[in-house]
KEKE-3310 file (N, C-alpha, C; in steps of 0.2 Angstrom, whole numbers, plus 5000, padded with zeros to 4 digits):
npx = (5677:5688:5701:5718:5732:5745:5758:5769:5774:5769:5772:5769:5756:5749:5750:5742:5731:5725:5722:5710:5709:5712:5705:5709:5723:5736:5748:5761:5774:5788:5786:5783:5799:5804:5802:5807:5803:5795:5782:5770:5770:5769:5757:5747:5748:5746:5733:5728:5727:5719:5702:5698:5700:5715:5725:5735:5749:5748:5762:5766:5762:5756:5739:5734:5745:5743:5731:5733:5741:5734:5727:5734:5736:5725:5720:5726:5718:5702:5699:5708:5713:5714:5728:5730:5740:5734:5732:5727:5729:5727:5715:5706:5712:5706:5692:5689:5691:5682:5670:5668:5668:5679:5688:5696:5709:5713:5727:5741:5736:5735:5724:5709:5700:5707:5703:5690:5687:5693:5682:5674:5676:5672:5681:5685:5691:5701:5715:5722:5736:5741:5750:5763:5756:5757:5772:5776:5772:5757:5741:5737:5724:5715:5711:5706:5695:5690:5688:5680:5670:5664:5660:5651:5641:5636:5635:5643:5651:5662:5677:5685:5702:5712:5729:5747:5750:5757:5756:5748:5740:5734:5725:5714:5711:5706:5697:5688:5685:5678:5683:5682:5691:5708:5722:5737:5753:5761:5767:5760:5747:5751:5754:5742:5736:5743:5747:5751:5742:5736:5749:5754:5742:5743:5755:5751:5739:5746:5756:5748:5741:5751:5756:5744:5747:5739:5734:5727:5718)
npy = (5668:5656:5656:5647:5641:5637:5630:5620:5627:5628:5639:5649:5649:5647:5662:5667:5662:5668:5680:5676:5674:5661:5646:5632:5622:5620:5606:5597:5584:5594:5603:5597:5593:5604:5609:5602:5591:5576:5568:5565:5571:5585:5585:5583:5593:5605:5600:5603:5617:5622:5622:5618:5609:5599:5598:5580:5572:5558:5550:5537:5528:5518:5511:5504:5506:5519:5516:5510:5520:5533:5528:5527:5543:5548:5544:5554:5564:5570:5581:5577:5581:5569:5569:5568:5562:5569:5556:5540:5531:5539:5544:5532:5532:5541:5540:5529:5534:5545:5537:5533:5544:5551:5567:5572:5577:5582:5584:5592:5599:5602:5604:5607:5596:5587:5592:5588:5578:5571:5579:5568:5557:5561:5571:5580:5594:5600:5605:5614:5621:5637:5645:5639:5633:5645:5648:5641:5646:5645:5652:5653:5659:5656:5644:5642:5649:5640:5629:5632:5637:5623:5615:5623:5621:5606:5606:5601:5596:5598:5607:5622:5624:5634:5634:5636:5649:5664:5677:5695:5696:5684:5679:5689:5688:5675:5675:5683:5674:5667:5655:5641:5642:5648:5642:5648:5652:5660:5673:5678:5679:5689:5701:5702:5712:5723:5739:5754:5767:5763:5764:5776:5786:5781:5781:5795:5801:5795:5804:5817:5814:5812:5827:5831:5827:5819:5804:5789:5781)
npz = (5234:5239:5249:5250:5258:5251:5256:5266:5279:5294:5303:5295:5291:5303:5305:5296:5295:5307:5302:5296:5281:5278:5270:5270:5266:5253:5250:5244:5236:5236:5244:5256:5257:5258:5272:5280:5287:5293:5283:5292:5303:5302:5293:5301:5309:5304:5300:5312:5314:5302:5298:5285:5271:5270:5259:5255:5247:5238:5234:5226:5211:5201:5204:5216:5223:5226:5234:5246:5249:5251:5262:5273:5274:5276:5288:5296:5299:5298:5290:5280:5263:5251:5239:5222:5206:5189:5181:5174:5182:5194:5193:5194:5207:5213:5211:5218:5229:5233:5231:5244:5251:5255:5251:5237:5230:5212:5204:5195:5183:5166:5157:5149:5144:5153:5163:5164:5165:5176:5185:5181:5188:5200:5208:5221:5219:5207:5201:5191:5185:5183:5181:5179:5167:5160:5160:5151:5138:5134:5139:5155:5163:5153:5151:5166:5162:5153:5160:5169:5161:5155:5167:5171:5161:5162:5175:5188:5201:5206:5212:5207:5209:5209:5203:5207:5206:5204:5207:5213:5202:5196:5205:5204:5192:5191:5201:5196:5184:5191:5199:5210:5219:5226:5228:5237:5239:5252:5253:5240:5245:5256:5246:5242:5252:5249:5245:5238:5239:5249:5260:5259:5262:5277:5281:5279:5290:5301:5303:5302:5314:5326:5327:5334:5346:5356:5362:5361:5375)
capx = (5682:5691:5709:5719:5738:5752:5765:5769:5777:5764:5769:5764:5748:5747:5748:5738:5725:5723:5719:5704:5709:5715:5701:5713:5730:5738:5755:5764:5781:5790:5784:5786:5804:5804:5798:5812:5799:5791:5777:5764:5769:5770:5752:5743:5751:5743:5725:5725:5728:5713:5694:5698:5703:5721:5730:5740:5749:5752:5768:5764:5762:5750:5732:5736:5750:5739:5726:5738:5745:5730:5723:5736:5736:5717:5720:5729:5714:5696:5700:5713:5710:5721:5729:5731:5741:5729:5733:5722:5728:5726:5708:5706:5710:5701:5686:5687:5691:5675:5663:5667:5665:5686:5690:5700:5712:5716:5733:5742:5729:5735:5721:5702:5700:5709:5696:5684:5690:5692:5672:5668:5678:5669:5684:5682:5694:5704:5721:5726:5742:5741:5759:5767:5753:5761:5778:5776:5768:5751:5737:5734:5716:5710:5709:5703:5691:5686:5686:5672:5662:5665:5659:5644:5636:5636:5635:5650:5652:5671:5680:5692:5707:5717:5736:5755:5749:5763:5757:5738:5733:5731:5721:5709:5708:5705:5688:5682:5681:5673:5686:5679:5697:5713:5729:5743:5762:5761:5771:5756:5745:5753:5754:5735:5733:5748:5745:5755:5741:5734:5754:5754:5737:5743:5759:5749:5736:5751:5759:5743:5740:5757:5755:5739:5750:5734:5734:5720:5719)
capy = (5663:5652:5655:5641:5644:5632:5629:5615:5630:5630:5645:5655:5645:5652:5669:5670:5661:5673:5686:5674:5673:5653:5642:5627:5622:5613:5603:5593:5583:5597:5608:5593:5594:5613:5610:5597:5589:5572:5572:5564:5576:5591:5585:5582:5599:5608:5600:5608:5624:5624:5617:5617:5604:5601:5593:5578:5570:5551:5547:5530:5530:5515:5513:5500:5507:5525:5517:5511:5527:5535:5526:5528:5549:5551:5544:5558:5569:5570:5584:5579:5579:5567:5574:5561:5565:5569:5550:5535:5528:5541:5546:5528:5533:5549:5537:5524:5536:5547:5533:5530:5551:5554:5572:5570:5585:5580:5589:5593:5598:5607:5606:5606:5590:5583:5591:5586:5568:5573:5579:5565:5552:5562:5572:5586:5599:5601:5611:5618:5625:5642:5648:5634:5633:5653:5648:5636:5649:5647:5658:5650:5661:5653:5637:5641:5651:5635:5623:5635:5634:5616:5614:5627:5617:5600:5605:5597:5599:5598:5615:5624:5625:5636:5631:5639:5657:5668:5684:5696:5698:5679:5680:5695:5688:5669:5678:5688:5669:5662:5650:5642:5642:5647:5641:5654:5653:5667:5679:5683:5681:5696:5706:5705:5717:5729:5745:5758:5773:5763:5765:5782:5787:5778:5789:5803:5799:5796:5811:5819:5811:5815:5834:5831:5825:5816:5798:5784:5776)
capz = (5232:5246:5248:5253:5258:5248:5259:5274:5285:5301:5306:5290:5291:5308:5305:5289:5298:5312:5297:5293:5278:5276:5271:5269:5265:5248:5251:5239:5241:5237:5249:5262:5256:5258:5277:5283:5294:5292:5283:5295:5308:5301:5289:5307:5315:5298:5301:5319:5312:5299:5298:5282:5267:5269:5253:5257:5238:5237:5228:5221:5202:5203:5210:5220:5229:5229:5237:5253:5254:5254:5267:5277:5274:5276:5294:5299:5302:5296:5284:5276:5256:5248:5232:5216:5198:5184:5176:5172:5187:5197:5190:5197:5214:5215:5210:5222:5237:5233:5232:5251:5256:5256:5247:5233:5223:5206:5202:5188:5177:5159:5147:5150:5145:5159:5169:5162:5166:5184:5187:5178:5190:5206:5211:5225:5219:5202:5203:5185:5186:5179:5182:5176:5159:5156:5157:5144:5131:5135:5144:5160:5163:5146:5154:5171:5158:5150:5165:5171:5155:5153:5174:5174:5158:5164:5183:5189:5209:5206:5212:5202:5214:5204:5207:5204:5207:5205:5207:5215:5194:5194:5209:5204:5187:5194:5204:5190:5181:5196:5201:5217:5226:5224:5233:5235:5244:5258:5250:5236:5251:5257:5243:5242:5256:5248:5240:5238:5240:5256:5263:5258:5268:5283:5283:5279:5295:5308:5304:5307:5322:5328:5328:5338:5353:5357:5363:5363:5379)
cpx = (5686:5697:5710:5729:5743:5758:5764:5775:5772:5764:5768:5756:5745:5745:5744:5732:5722:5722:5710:5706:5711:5707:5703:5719:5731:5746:5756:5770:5785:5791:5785:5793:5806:5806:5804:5808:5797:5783:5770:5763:5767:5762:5746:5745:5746:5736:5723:5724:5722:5707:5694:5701:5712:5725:5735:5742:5751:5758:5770:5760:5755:5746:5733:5739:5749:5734:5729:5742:5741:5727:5728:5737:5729:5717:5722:5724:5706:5695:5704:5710:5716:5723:5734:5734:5735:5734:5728:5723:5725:5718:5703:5702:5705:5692:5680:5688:5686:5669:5662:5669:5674:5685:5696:5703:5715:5720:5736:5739:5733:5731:5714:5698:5701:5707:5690:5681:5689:5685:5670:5669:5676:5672:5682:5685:5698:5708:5725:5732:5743:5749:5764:5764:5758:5766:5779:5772:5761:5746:5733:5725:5714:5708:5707:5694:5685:5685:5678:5668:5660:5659:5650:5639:5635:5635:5637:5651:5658:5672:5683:5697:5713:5724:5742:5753:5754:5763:5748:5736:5731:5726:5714:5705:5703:5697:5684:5679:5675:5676:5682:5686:5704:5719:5735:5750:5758:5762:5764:5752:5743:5754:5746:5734:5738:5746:5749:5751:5738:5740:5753:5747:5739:5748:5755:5744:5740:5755:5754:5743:5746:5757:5749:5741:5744:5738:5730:5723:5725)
cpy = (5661:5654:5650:5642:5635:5632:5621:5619:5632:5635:5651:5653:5648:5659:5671:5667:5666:5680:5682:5672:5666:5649:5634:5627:5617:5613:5599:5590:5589:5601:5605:5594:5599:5612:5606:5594:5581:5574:5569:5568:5581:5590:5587:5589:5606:5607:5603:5615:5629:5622:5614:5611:5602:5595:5587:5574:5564:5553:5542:5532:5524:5514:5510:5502:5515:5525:5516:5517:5531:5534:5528:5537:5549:5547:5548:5563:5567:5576:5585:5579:5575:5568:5568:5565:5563:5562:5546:5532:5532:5544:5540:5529:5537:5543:5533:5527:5541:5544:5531:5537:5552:5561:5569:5576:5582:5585:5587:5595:5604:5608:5605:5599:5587:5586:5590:5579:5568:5574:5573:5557:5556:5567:5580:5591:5597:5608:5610:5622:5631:5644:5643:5630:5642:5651:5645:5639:5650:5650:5653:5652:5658:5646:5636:5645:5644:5628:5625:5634:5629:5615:5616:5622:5611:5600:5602:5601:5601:5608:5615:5627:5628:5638:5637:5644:5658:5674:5688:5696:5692:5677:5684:5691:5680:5670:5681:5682:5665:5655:5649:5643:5644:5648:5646:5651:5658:5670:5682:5683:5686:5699:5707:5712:5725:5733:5751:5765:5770:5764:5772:5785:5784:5782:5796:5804:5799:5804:5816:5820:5815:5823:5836:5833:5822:5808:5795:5778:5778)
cpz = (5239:5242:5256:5254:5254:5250:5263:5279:5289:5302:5302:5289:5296:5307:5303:5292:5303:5310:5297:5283:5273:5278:5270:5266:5259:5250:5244:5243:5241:5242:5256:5263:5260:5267:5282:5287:5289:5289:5287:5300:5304:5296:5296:5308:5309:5299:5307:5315:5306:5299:5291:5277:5270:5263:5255:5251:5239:5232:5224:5215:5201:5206:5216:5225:5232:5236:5246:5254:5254:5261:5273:5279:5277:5285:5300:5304:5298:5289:5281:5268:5252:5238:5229:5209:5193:5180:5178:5178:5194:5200:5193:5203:5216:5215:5215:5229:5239:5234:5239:5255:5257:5250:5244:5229:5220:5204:5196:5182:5171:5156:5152:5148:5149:5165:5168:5166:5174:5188:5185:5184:5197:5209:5216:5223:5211:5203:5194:5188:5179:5179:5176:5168:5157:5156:5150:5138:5130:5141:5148:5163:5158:5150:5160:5167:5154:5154:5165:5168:5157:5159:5173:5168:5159:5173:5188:5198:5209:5208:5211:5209:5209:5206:5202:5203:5208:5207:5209:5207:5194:5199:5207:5197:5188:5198:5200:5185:5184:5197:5208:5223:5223:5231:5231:5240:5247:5254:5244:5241:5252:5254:5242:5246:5254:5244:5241:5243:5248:5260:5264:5265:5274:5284:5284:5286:5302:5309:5307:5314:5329:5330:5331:5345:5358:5358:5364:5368:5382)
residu = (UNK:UNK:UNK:UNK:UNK:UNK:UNK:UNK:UNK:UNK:UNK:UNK:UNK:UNK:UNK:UNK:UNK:UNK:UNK:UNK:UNK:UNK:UNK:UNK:UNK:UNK:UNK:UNK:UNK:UNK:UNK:UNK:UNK:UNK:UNK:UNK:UNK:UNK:UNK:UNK:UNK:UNK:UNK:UNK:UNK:UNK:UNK:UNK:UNK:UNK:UNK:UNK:UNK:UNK:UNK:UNK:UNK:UNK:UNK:UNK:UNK:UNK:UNK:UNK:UNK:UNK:UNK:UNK:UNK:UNK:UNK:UNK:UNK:UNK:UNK:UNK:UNK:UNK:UNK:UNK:UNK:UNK:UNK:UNK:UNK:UNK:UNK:UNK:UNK:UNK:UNK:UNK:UNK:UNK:UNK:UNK:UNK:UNK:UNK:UNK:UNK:UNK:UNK:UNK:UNK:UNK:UNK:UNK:UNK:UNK:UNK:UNK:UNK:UNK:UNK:UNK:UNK:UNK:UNK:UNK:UNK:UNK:UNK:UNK:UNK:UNK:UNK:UNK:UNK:UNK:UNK:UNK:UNK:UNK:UNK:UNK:UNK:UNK:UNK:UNK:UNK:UNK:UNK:UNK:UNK:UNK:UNK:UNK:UNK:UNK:UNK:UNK:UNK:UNK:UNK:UNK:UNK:UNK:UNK:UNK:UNK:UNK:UNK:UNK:UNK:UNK:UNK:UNK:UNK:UNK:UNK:UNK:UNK:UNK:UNK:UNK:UNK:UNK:UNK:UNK:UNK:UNK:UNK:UNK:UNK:UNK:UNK:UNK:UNK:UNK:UNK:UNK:UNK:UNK:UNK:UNK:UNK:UNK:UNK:UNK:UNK:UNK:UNK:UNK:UNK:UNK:UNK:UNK:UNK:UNK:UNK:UNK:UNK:UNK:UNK:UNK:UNK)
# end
């Protein structure tokens, strides 16, 4: 499974990249917000930083005015992937900016119908928002559950870019579905790597170490 980091702060991008762990970046306006930068700078300063996909979201509600703010997004870099709301207009864009080889992440996605819609309009990535389906009373893995049925039985290139990750269970469980990608904030990121009994052995190891009075190097 790809991990893709969901921020627009570079230098978490940075650092989490030099794990190897970042196989692309998702943005939105918020997180442009978040970032206080412009978003062409700070879109471009993103694409150095990865090989990877990087999310960039029109704002315009119609196709029309998607399609000029796409154009002018998707010139930033060669990987950028421009990022459309799951609506009929946007289902639109996604359509007409695949038939001419642009990546496309269809966002907002609640119901498995609305990714269905997505695969069927070409798109390169579909981001359910799991987090934000659980607050609202329903089981966000059901539906990354049933995208993948829906996907494997039809053979839908589309990749599940499973979105509004709050926490590592919705990661672990996210791979045991066979999500193809999931975007995270840093901070779960960094909890992946966290364990209490791996802290514990490491104290226990230095202290060791310590009583050796030994030094490498």
């Amino acid at each position: 499974m790809k991990f893709f980091v969901d921020t627009a702060d570079t230098a978490e991008i940075a650092d989490l990249a030099a794990t190897g762990m970042v196989d692309g970046v998702t943005t939105n306006p918020s997180l442009i917000k978040k970032s206080g930068r412009d978003i062409m700078e700070v879109t471009k300063e993103i694409c150095g930083l990865t090989d990877g996909p990087v999310s960039a979201e029109v704002v315009a509600l119609d196709h029309e005015s998607m399609m000029k703010e796409a154009e002018v997004l998707r010139k930033i870099a060669d990987n950028v992937c421009i990022k459309v709301p799951l609506t009929i207009d946007g289902l639109k864009t996604c359509k007409a900016l695949t038939s001419d080889g642009t990546m496309v992440n269809v966002t907002l996605c609640f119901s498995a119908n609305q990714a269905l819609l997505a695969a069927k309009a070409g798109a390169s990535f579909i981001s359910p928002f799991v987090g934000r389906h659980d607050d609202n009373g329903f089981d966000g893995m059901k539906l990354i559950d049933d995208i993948r049925l829906i996907y494997d039985n039809y053979a839908y290139e589309t990749e599940i870019l499973v979105a509004s990750i709050r926490h590592p269970v919705h990661v672990l469980e996210s791979a045991r579905i066979g999500a193809d990608v999931a975007t995270m904030p840093p901070g779960v990121i960094r909890g992946l790597f966290k364990h209490v009994l791996t802290d514990k052995g490491i104290e226990g190891f230095l202290a060791d170490w310590k009583d050796t009075g030994q030094q490498i190097g």
